[in-house]
N, C-alpha and C positions, 0 to 999 in steps of 0.2 A: 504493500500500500504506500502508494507519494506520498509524505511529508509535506508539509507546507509550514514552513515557519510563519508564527504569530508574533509579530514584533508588541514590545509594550513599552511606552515612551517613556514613562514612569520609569523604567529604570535603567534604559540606555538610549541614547540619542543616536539614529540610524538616518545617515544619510545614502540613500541607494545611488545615488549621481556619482559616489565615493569610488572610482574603479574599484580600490579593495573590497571594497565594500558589496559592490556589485558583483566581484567572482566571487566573494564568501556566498550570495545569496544562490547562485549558479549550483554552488557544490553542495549545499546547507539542501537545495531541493530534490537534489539529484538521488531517490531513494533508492536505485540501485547499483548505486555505489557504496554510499554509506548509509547505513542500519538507525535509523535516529526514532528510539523507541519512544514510548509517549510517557509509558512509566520508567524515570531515571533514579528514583530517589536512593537507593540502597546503593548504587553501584559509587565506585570512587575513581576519579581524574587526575591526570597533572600535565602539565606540561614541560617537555624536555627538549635539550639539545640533542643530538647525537653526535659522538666525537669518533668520525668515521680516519681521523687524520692515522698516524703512525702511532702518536699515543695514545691513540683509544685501544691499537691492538694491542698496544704493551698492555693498557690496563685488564684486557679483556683474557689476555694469557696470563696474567699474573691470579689473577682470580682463579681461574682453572686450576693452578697449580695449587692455591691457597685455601680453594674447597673445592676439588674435583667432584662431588655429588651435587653442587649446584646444578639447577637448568641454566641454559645460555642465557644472560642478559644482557644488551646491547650497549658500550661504555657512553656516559651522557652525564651532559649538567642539567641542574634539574632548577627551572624556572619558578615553577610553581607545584610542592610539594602534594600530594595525593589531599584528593578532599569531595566531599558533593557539592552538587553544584545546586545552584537554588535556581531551576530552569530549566529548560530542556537544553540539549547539546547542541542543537541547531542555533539560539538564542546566545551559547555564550560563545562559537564559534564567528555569533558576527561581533560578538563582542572583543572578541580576540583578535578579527582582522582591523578592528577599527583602531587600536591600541599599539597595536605591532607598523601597523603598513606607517605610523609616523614616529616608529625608532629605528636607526640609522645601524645598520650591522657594526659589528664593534670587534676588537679580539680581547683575551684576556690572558693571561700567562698565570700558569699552574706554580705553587710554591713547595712546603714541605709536606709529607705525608704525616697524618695524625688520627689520632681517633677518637668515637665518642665515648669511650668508656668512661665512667660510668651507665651513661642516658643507655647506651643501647654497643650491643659489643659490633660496630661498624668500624672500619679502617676508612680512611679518604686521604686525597689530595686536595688541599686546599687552596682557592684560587685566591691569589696574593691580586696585580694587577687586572684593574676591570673588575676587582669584585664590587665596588661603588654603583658601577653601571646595571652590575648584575640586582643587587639590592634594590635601585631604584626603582628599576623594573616590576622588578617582584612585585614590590608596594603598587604601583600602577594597575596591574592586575589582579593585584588581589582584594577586589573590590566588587560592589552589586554580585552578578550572577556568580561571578568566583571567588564570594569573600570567604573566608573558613577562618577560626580560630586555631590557628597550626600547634600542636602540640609543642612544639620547642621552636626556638629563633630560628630564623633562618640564615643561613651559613653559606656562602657559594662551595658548590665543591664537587669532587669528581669522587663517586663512593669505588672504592676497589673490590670491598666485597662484605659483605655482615655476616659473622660467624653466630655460632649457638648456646659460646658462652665467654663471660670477660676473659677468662685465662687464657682462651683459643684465638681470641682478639689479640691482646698482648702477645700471645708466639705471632700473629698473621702479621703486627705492626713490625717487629721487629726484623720480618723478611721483606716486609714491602719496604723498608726504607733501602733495605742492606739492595735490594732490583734498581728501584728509584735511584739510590746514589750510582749504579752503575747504568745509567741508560743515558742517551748519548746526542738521543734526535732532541727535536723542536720542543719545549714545552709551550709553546704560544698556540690560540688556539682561537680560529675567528667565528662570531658565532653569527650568524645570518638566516638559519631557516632552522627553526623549532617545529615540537610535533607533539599535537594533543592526542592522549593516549585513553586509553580507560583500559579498569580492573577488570577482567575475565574473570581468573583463578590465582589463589594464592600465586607469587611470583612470575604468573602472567599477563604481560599487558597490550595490547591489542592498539596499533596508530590509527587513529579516525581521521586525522588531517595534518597536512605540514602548514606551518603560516611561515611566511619569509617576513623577515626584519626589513620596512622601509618596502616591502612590497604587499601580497595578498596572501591571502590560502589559495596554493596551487595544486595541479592532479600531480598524483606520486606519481 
């Protein structure tokens, strides 16, 4: 069944004359391409980078190595952390092109490796420069249809891999730095075209659209 997105002024201002604006609505009605169910409430969101460059592969074998029973997941900065959305996916997708198509691609360059232990036994890369731009962003979106009360601050940062327990973090931190100090290529990293995701199954997430930075939501 077609979708037909219902705009409401009351909580975003849609200008369709907006080229981005105009292909979010293009893709937004296009029901069979993407699934835009009418009951959304349960399910959870985010929005990501993917870091397809040479260090996303380092990050993404280093992971492997650090917990070979994970499933694959794709190395990325993570915009806007998992949440529901107060709307349908259609609605916050045009609200994503309207926010994104007027910020200007940017890079960012990755710092030391650290973790969250205590909060939760995750390793990361922390993004030192651009992480300002990254923040600022955040806040931008995370507002009306994608506002969420985020569990902890938000951090820029490149996750390497989240183990099962503090101890198993702490051995995983102390081989990710020992990789990290020997790796060789680029830690710079330009970030231009994001991609809203949603929760399938535990540690599954499924892309519903890429939005380009300073441009639209384009076809994969």
């Amino acid at each position: 069944m077609r979708y037909q997105a219902a705009l409401r002024p009351d909580i975003i201002n849609i200008n369709d004359n907006d080229p981005a604006v105009a292909t979010a609505l293009s893709i937004i009605n296009d029901g069979t391409r993407y699934n835009f169910l009418l009951d959304m409430q349960s399910l959870r969101y985010a929005l990501v980078a993917y870091v397809k460059s040479p260090v996303g592969e380092f990050v993404e074998n280093l992971r492997r190595e650090l917990h070979p029973n994970l499933p694959h997941l794709a190395a990325h900065i993570t915009f806007l952390p998992p949440r529901l959305l107060r709307g349908t996916e259609a609605a916050a997708l045009q609200m994503l092109a309207g926010i994104c198509s007027q910020a200007e691609p940017f890079e960012v360059t990755l710092g030391d490796v650290q973790s969250f232990v205590p909060t939760t036994p995750t390793v990361y890369i922390r993004v030192t420069s651009g992480a300002a731009r990254l923040q600022e962003l955040h806040d931008q979106l995370n507002k009306q249809l994608l506002a969420f009360a985020e569990e902890w601050p938000y951090i820029p940062h490149l996750t390497v891999v989240k183990m099962a327990t503090e101890a198993m973090a702490e051995q995983a931190l102390r081989m990710a730095r020992e990789r990290w100090q020997q790796y060789a290529g680029s830690r710079r990293i330009l970030l231009d075209r994001l991609t809203f995701v949603r929760e399938d199954a535990q540690n599954c997430w499924v892309d519903l659209a890429p939005v380009l930075l300073g441009g639209s939501l384009v076809t994969p």
